[in-house]
C-alpha positions in Angstrom: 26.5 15.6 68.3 25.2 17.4 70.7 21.3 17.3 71.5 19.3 20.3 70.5 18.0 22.0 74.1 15.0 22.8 72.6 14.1 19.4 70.9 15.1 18.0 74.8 12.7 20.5 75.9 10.3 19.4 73.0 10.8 15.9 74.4 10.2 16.0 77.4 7.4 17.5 77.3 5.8 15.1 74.4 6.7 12.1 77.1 4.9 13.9 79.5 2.3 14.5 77.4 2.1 10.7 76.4 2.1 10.0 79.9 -0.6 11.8 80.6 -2.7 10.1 78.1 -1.8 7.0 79.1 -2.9 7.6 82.5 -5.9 8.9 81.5 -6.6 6.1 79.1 -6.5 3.5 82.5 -8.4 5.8 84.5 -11.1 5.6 81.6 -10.7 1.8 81.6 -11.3 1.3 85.6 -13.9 3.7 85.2 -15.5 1.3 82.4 -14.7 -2.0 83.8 -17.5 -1.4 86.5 -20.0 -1.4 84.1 -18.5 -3.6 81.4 -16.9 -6.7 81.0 -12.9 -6.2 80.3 -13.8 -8.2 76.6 -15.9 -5.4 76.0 -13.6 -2.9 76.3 -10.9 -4.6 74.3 -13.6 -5.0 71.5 -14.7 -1.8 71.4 -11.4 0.1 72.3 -9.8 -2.0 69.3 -12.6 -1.1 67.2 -12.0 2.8 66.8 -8.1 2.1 66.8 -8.5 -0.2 64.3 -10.7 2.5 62.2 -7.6 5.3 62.7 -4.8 2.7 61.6 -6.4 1.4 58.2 -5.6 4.1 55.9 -2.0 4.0 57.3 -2.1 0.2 56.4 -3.7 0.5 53.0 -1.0 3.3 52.2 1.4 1.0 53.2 -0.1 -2.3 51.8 -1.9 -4.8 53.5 0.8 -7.5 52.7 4.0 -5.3 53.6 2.3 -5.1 56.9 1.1 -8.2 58.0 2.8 -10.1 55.7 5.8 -11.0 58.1 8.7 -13.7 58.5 8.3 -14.4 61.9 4.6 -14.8 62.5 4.6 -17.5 65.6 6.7 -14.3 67.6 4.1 -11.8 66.6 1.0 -14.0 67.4 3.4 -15.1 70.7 3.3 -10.9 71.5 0.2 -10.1 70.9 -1.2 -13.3 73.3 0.9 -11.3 75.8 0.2 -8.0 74.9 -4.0 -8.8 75.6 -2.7 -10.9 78.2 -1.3 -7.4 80.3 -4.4 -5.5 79.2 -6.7 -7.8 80.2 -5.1 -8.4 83.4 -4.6 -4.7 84.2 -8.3 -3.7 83.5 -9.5 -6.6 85.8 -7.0 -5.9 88.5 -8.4 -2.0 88.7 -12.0 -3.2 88.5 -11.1 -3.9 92.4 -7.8 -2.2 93.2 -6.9 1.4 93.7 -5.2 2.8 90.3 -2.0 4.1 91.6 -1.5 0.5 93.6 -1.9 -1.0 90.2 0.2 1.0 88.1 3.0 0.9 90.5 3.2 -2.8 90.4 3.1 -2.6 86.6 6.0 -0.1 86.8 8.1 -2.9 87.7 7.7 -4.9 84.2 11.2 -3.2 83.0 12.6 -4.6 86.3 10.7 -8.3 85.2 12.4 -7.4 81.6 15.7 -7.0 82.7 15.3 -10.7 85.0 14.1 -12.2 81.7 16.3 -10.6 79.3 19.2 -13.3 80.6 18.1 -16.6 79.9 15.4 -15.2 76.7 17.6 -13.0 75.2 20.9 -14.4 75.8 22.0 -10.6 77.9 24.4 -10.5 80.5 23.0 -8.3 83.3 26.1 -7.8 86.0 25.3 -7.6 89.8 24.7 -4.0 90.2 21.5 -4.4 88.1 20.5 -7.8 90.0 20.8 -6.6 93.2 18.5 -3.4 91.6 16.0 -6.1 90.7 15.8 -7.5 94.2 15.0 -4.3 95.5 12.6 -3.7 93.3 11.0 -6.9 93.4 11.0 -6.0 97.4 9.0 -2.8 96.5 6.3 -4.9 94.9 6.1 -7.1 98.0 5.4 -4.0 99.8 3.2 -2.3 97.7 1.4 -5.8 97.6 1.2 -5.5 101.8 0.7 -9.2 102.0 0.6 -8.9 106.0 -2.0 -5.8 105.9 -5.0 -5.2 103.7 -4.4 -7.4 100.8 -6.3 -8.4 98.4 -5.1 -11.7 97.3 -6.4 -13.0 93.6 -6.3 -9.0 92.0 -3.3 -8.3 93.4 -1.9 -11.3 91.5 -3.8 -11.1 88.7 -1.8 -7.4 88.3 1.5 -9.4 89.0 0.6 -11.5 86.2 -0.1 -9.1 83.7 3.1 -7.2 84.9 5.2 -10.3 83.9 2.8 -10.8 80.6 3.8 -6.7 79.8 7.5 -7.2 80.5 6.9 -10.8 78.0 5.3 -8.3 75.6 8.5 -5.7 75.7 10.9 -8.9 74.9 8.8 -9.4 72.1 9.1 -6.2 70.9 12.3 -6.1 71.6 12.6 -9.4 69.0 10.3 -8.1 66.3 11.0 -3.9 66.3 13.0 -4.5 62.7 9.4 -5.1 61.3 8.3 -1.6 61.8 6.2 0.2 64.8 3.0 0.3 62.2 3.6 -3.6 61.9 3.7 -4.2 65.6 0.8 -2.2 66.7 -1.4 -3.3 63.8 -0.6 -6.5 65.2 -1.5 -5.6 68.9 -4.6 -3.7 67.9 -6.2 -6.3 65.4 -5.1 -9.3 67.7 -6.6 -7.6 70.7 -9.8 -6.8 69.1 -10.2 -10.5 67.7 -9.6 -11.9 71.1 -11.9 -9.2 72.7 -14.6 -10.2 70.4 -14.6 -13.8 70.8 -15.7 -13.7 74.3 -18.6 -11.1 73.1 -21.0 -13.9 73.5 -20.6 -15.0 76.8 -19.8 -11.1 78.1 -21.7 -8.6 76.0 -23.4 -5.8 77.8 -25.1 -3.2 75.4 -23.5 -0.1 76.2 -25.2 3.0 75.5 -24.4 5.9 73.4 -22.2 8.0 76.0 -20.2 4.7 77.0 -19.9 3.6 73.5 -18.0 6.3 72.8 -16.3 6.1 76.2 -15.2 2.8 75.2 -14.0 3.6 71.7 -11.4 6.9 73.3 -10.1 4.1 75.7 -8.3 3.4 72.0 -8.1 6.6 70.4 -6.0 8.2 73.7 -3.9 4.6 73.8 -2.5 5.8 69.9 -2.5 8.8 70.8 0.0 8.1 73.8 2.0 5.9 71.7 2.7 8.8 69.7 3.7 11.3 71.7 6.2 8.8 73.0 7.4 7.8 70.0 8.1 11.5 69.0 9.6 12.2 72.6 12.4 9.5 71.6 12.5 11.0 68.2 13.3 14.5 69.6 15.5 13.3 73.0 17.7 10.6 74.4 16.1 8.0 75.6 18.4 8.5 79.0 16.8 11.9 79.4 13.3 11.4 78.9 12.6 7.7 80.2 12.8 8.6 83.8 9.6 10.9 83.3 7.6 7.9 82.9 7.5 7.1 86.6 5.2 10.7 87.0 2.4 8.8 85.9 2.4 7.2 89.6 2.1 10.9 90.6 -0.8 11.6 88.0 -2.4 8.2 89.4 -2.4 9.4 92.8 -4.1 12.4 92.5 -7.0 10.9 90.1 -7.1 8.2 92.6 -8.1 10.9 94.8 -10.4 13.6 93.1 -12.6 10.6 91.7 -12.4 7.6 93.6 -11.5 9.5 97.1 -8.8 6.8 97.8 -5.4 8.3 99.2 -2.0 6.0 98.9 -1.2 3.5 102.0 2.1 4.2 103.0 2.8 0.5 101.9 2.4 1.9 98.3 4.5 5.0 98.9 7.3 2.8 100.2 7.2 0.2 97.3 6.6 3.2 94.4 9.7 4.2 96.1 12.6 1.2 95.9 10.3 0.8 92.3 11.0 3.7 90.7 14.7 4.4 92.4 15.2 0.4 91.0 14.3 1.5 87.9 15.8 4.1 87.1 19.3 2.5 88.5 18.5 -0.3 86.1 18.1 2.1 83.3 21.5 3.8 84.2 23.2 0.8 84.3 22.1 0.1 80.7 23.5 3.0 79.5 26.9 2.7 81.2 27.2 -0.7 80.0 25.9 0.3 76.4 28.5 3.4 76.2 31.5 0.9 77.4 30.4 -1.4 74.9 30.5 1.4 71.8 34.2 2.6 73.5 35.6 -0.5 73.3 34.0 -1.4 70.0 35.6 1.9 68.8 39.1 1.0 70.0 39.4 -1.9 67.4 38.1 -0.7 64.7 40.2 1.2 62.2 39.7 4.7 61.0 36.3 5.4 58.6 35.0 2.0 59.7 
């Protein structure tokens, strides 16, 4: 069947909207991270998630939530899940945004790499030599030969390979439902953000309080506008638009922290994102030759 053009339109325009949020959600955080240590913000942040997901979970039931088959996975995703947050706040604490979500653009690049030997995938040459690239684009943006920045710039690495960990584990687990996997995320985030709340507390006041509790009101509310842009559109047409939150990075970079791109980071945003999205094409070629020769053998009704 052919899509709606106005649910495509709808879509589009709900990733956009997610993508929006999320940038503004990590601008928030590198804007909080000066002032507070990144356990503080998973604490808090978690906090006022946590208090918008509990009458979803008690509507549900606490046991039909958290009361899964496969607990080692989950607690194995949400270590990597905090990992990538944790990581990623740190990292901006010293880098420029933009630089830092670039590099974190290439997780789905890291997924595909992993997806062989963790999930048993075959991934042909086109979408190695893809990886390369984009692996290349990270070396640039990283300029290890011109102004760089050694342990934050491989701390963001890190947590881009901990975020692409984290998509494999979703990837594993997504049967158990999306209120399952963020409850999860949300609850084991906060737990690990609070135990280091003795060594790292700084009172915040009232303003960055509530600062601190948005940084996970804007997160859900990201999550679900891009959940309802993949409700409303193929994921083939509205997946590319997540790359405009480079874009969107740039120009707060700019109007806040005065910081304008190197052309090291234009370069490597550039093989990124065009890796990407060949990587994503590539998916979906291989994904529609798989269902056409799945059809041919099966008999008619089946």
């Amino acid at each position: 069947m052919v899509p709606d053009m106005s649910d495509t339109r709808r879509g589009i325009l709900m990733m956009l909207v997610g993508i929006s949020l999320f940038t503004i959600n990590d601008a928030l955080g590198k804007w909080l991270v000066t002032e507070h240590a990144v356990g503080v913000l998973l604490a808090v942040r978690s906090l006022f998630a946590a208090a918008v997901l509990l009458p979803f979970i008690r509507r549900r039931g606490w046991r039909t939530v958290f009361a899964v088959r496969r607990l080692p996975l989950h607690l194995l995703r949400v270590a990597a899940a905090c990992t990538e947050i944790a990581c990623f706040y740190w990292a901006v604490r010293y880098l420029p945004l933009a630089e830092v979500m670039t590099i974190y653009m290439a997780a789905p690049l890291i997924l595909t790499a992993l997806s062989v030997p963790l999930l048993g995938e075959h991934v042909g040459w086109r979408r190695w030599a893809a990886v390369v690239v984009g692996f290349a684009g990270v070396v640039v943006v990283l300029n290890p030969a011109g102004d760089f920045d050694p342990l934050p710039s491989l701390v963001a690495v890190f947590g881009t390979v901990a975020y692409a960990l984290s998509m494999i584990g979703t990837r594993f687990l997504r049967a158990d439902g999306n209120l399952t996997l963020v409850s999860f995320s949300t609850f084991g985030t906060g737990l690990v953000g609070t135990a280091t709340l003795p060594v790292v507390w700084s009172t915040p006041g009232p303003l960055d309080f509530l600062l601190l509790g948005l940084l996970g009101l804007v997160a859900l509310a990201g999550h679900a506008a891009v959940n309802r842009s993949l409700q409303l559109s193929p994921p083939v047409v509205v997946a590319p638009f997540q790359y405009v939150s480079i874009l969107f990075a740039v120009v707060i970079d700019a109007v806040i922290w005065n910081h304008m791109p190197t052309a090291s980071v234009g370069m490597g945003a550039a093989l990124i994102i065009a890796s990407g999205l060949f990587v994503f094409h590539r998916e979906q070629v291989v994904k529609s030759g798989a269902a056409a020769a799945a059809g041919t053998t099966m008999g008619p009704g089946e």
